[in-house]
C-alpha positions in Angstrom: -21.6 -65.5 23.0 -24.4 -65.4 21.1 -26.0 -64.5 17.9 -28.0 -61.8 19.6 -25.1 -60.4 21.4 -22.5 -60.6 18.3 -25.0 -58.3 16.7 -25.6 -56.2 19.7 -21.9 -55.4 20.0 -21.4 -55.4 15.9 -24.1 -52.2 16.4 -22.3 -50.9 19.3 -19.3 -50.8 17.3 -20.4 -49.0 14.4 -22.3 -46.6 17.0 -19.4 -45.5 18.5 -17.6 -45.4 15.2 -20.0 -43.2 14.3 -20.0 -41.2 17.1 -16.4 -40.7 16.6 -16.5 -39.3 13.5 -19.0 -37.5 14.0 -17.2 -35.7 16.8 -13.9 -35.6 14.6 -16.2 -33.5 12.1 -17.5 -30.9 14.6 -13.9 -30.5 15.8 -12.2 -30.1 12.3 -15.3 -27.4 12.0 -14.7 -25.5 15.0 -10.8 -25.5 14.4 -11.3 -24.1 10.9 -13.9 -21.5 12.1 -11.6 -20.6 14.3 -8.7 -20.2 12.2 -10.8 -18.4 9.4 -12.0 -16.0 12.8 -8.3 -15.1 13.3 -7.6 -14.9 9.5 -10.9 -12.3 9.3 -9.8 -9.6 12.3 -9.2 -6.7 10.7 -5.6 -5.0 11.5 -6.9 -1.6 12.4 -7.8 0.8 14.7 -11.0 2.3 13.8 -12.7 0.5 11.2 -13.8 -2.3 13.8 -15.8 0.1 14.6 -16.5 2.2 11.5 -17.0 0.2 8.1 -17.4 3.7 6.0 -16.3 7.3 5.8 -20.2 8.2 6.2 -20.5 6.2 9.4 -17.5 7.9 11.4 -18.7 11.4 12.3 -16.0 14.2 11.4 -15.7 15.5 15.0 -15.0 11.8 16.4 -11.9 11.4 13.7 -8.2 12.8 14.4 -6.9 15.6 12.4 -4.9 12.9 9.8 -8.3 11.5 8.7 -10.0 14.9 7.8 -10.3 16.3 4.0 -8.1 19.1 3.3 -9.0 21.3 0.5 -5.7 22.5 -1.5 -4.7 24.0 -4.5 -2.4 21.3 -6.2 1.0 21.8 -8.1 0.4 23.0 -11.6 0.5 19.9 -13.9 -0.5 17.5 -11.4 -4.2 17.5 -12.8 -5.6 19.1 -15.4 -9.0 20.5 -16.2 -10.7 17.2 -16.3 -10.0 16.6 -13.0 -12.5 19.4 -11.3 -14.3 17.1 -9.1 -12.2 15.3 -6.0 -13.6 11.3 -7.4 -12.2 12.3 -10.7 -9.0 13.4 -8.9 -9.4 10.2 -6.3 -9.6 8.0 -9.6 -6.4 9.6 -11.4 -4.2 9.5 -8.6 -5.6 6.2 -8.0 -4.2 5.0 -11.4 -0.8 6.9 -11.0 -0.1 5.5 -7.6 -0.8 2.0 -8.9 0.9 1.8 -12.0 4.3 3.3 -10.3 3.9 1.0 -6.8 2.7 -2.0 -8.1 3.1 -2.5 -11.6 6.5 -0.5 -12.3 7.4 -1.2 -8.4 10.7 -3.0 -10.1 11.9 0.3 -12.1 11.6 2.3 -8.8 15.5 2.0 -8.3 16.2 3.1 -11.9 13.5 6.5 -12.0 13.7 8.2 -8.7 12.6 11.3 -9.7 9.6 9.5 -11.0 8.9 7.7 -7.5 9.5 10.5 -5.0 7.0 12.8 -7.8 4.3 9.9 -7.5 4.9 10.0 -4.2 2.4 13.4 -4.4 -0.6 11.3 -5.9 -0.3 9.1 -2.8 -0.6 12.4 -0.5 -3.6 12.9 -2.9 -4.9 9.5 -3.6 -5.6 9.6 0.4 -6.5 13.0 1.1 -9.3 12.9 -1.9 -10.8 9.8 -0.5 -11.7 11.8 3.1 -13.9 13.7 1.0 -15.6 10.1 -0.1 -18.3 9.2 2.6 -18.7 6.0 0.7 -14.6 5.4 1.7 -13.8 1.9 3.3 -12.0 2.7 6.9 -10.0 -0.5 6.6 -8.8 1.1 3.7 -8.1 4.5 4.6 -6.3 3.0 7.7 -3.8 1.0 5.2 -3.2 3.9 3.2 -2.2 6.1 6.2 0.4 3.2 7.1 1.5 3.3 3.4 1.7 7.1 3.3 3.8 7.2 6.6 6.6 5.1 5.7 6.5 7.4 2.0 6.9 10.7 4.2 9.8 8.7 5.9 12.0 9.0 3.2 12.2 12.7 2.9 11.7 13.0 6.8 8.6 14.9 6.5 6.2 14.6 10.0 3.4 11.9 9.2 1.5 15.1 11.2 2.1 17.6 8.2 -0.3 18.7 6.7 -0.9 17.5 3.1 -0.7 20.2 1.4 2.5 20.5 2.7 4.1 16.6 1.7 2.3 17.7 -1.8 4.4 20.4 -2.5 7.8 18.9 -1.1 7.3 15.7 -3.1 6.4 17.3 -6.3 9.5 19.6 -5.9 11.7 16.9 -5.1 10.7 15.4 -8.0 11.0 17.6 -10.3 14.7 18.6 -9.0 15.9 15.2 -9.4 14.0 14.9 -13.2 16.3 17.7 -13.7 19.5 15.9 -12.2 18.6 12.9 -14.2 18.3 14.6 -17.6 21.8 15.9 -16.6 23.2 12.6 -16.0 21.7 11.1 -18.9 23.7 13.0 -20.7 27.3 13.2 -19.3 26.9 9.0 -19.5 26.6 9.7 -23.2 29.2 11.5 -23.6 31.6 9.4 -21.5 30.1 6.2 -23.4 31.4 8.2 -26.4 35.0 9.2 -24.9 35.5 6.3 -22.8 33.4 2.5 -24.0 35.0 0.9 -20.9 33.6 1.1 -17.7 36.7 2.0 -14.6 36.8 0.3 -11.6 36.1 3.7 -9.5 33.2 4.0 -11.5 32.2 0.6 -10.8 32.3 1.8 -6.8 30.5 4.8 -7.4 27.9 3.1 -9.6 27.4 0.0 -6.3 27.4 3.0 -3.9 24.1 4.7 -5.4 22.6 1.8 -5.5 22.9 1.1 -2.1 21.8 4.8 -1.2 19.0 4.4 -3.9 17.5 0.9 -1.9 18.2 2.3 1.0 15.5 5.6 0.3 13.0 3.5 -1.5 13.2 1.0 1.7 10.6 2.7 3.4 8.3 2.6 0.5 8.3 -0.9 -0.3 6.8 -1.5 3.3 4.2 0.9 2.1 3.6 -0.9 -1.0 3.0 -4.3 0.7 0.9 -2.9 2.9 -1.4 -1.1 0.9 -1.2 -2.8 -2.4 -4.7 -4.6 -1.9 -6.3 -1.6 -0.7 -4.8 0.8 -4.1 -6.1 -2.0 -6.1 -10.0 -1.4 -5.1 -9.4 2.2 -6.5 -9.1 0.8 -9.9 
């Protein structure tokens, strides 16, 4: 062989080294546009074809994604909450600090969960009066608000004036119940320092009941954590 054709195969060689990576590259780029593709479709129903509120005309939408105006429980705003964003923003913030951040105390304060459970009814209902509301986001919440409903078996198709007023009861009953609790413990701690084994059942039993109701919640939580967060 000669010198001609040892350097005529040595740039053959690196040609078709080249080539090779070259194709390796384009490959690795498709596969990861692919994969970021897949990672970008949007799980929901409308908002694939509806970015905002403004976009998705009120007599295309079904009933659950329509404003409802209400009169809320007394104390659940007060008088600088006149205008729905300011009431959007609030319940924003309460929803968010008892989901996310206190999400591990939910066990311990019931009464305050299923009472918070209202500003989610409110946090989503307020932002259908938003045009500028994300669809995506609207869609979570609905999910979110669902699985809330499912814990005191109220229709996800009632209205929300209606889950309102049964959360923010509910709540306030077991506030009540808890007061009352708070205080025979006290005066058992006083009578009686040492815990019995019956009241060691009792105490595992609640618990159990307690995970049990805030189940369905949690799933909420998870799925619409992101989306409460863009309230904020």
């Amino acid at each position: 062989m000669t010198k001609n054709d040892l350097l005529e195969s040595k740039f053959f060689l690196i040609f078709v080294v080249k080539i090779f990576l070259f194709t390796t590259l384009i490959l690795m780029f498709l596969i990861s546009f692919s994969e970021a593709k897949k990672k970008k479709e949007k799980d929901c129903l409308y908002c694939n074809e509806y970015e905002k509120l403004k976009d998705w005309p009120e007599s295309e939408r079904p009933e659950a994604f329509i404003y409802e105006e209400l009169n809320y429980p007394e104390g659940m705003f007060t008088k600088k909450h006149k205008t729905s964003k300011k009431r959007q923003g609030f319940a924003g913030k309460k929803v968010y600090h008892r989901f996310v951040k206190a999400k591990s105390s939910l066990n311990k304060y019931q009464h305050l969960m299923i009472r918070d459970m209202s500003y989610f009814e409110a946090l989503f209902n307020e932002m259908l009066n938003d045009p500028k509301a994300s669809v995506e986001t609207l869609e979570g919440l609905k999910k979110g608000r669902e699985a809330m409903r499912m814990s005191l078996q109220i229709s996800p198709k009632a209205k929300t004036s209606e889950a309102v007023l049964k959360f923010w009861a509910t709540g306030k009953m077991l506030a009540i119940a808890h007061k009352k609790n708070k205080k025979k413990k006290k005066k058992k701690a006083k009578i009686d320092p040492e815990i019995s084994e019956r009241a060691a059942v009792l105490a595992n039993m609640k618990k159990q009941i307690a995970t049990a109701k805030v189940n369905a919640q949690r799933a909420a939580t998870i799925e619409a954590q992101k989306q409460i967060e863009v309230t904020n």
